[in-house]
Residue frames as qw, qx, qy, qz and C-alpha x, y, z in Angstrom:
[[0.835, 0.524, -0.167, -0.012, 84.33, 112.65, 87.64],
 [0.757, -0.566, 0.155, 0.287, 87.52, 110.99, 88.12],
 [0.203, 0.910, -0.317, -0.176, 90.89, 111.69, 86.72],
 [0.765, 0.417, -0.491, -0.013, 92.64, 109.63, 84.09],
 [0.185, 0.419, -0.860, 0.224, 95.33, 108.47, 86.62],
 [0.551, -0.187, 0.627, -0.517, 92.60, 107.17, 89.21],
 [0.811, 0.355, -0.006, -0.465, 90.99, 105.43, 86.46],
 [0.589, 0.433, -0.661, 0.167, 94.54, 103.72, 85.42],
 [0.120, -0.393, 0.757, -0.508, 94.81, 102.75, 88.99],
 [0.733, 0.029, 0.310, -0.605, 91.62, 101.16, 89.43],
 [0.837, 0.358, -0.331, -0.250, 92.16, 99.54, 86.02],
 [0.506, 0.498, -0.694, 0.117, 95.53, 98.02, 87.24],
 [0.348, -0.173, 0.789, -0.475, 94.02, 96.49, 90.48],
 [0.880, 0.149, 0.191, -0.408, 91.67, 94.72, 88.42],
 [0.648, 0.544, -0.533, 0.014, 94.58, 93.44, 86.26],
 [0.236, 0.348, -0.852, 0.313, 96.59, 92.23, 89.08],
 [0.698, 0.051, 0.517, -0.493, 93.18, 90.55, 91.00],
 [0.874, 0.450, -0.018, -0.181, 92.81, 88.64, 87.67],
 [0.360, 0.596, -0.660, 0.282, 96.79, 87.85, 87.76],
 [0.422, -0.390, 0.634, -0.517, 96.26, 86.99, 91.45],
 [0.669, 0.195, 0.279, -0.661, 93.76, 84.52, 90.12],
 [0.248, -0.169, 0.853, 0.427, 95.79, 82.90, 87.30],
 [0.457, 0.676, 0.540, -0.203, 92.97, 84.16, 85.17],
 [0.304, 0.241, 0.471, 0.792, 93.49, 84.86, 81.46],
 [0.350, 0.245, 0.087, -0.900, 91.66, 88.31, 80.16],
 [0.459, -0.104, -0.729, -0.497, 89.63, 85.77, 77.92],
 [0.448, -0.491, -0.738, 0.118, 88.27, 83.55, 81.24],
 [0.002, -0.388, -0.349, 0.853, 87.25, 86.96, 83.19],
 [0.377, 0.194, -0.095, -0.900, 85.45, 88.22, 80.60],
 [0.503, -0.186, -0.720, -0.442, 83.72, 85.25, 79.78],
 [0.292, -0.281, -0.804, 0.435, 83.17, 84.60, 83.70],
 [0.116, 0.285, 0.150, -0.940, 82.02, 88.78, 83.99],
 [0.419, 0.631, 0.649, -0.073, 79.90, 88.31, 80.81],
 [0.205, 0.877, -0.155, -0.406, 81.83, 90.84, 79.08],
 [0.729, 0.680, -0.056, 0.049, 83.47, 90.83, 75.80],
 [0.700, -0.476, -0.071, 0.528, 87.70, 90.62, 76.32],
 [0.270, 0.251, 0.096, 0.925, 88.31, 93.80, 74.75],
 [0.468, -0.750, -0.187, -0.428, 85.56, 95.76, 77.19],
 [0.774, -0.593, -0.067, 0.211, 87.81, 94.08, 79.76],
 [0.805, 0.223, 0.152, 0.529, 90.63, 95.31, 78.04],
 [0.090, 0.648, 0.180, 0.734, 89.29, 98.71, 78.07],
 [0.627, -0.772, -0.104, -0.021, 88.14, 98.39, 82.07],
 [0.887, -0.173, -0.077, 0.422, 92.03, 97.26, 82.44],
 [0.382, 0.567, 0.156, 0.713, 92.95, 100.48, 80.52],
 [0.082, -0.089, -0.175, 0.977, 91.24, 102.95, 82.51],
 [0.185, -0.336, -0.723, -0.574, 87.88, 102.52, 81.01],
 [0.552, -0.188, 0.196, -0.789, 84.68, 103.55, 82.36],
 [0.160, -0.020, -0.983, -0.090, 82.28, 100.46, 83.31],
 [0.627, -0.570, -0.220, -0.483, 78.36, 99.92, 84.60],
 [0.351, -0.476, 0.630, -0.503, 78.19, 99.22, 88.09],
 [0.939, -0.090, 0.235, -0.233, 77.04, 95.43, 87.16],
 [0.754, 0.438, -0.384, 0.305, 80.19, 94.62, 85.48],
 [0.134, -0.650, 0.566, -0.489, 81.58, 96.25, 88.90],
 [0.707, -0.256, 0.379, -0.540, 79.36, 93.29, 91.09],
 [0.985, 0.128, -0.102, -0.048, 80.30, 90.83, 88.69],
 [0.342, 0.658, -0.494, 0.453, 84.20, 91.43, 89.04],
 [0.188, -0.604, 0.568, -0.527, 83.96, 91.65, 92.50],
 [0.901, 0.064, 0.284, -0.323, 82.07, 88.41, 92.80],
 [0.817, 0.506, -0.262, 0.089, 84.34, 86.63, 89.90],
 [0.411, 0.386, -0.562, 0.605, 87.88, 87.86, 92.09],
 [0.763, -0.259, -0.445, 0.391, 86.71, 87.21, 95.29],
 [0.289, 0.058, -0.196, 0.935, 87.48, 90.89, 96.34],
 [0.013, 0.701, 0.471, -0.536, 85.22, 93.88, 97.87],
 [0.599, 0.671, 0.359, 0.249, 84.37, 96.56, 95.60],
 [0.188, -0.969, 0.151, 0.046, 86.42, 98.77, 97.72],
 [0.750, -0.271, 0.486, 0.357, 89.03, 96.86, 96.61],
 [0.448, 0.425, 0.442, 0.651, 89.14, 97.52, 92.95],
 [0.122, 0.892, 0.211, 0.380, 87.63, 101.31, 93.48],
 [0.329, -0.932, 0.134, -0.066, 89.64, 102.72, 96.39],
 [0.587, 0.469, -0.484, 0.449, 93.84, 102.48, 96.24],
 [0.140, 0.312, -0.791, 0.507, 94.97, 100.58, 99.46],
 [0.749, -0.078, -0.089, -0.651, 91.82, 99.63, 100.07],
 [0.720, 0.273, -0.631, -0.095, 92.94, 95.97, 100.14],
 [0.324, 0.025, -0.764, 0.557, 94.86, 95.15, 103.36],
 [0.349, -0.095, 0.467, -0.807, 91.96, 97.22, 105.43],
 [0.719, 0.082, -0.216, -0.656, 89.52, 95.57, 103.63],
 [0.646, 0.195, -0.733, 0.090, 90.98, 91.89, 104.23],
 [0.274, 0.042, -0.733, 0.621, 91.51, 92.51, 107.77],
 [0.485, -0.001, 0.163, -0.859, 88.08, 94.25, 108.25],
 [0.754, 0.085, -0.529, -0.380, 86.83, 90.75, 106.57],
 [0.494, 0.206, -0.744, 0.399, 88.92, 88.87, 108.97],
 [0.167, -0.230, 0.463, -0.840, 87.57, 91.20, 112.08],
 [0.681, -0.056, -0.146, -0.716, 83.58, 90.74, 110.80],
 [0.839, 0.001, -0.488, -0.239, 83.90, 86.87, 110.90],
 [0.386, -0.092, -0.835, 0.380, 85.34, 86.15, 114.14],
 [0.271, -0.067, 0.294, -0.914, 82.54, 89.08, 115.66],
 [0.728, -0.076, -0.314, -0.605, 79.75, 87.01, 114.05],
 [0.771, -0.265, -0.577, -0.042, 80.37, 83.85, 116.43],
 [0.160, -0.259, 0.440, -0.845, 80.36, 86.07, 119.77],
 [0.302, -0.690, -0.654, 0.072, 78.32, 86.50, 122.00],
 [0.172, -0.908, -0.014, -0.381, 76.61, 89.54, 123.36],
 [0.682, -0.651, 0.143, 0.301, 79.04, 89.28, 126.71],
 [0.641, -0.136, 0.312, 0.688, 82.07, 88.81, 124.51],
 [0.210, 0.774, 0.290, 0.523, 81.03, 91.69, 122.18],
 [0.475, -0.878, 0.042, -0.052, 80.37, 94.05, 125.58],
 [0.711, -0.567, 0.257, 0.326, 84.24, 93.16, 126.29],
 [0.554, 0.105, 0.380, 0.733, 86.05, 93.42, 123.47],
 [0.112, 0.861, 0.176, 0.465, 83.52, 97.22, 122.45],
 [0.440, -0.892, 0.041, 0.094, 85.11, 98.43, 126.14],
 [0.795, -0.213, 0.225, 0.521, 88.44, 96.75, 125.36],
 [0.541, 0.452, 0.261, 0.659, 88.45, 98.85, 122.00],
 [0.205, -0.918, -0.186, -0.283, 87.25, 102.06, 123.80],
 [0.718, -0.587, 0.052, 0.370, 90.28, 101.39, 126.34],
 [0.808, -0.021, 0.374, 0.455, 92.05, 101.55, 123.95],
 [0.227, 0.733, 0.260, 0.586, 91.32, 104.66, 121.90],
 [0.258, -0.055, -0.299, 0.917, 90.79, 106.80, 125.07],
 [0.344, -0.298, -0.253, -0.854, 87.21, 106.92, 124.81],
 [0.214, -0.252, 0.518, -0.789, 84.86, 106.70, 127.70]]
């Protein structure tokens, strides 16, 4: 179970994704399918289902580790960033860049 601050923390990264967004709390909750006092209450600290979670994250454009995990954001952006230039490799260029990263740690 989490503890009231995490819950306020969470709530205020959805608030400022929806800010980010130039999204009233009315056009989220009508986009989420929720009522804008349910969002009001997520914003709070509120508990939520995990399909209001999938819509959110889907609505803002964000990961869900974004809205659950604090700082989550920048890794998560840049991990987004990483995934999509890996996906138009090739196996060779993979092989070079998995040794490159291994060089780099100090692993064999």
């Amino acid at each position: 179970m989490a503890d009231k601050d995490t819950d306020l923390k969470r709530g205020e990264r959805i608030a400022n994704f929806r800010k980010q967004q130039n999204m009233s709390q009315d056009a989220l909750a009508d986009a989420v399918e929720i009522s804008r006092p349910a969002l009001s209450k997520i914003e709070n600290g509120g508990d939520f289902m995990v399909s209001n979670l999938l819509n959110l994250v889907s609505v803002l454009n964000v990961s869900p580790g974004q809205i659950l995990y604090e700082g989550a954001d920048s890794k998560a952006s840049l991990l987004e960033d990483i995934n999509e230039e890996l996906i138009g490799m090739d196996e060779l260029e993979l092989r070079k860049l998995l040794a490159g990263i291994r060089a780099i740690k100090g692993v064999a």
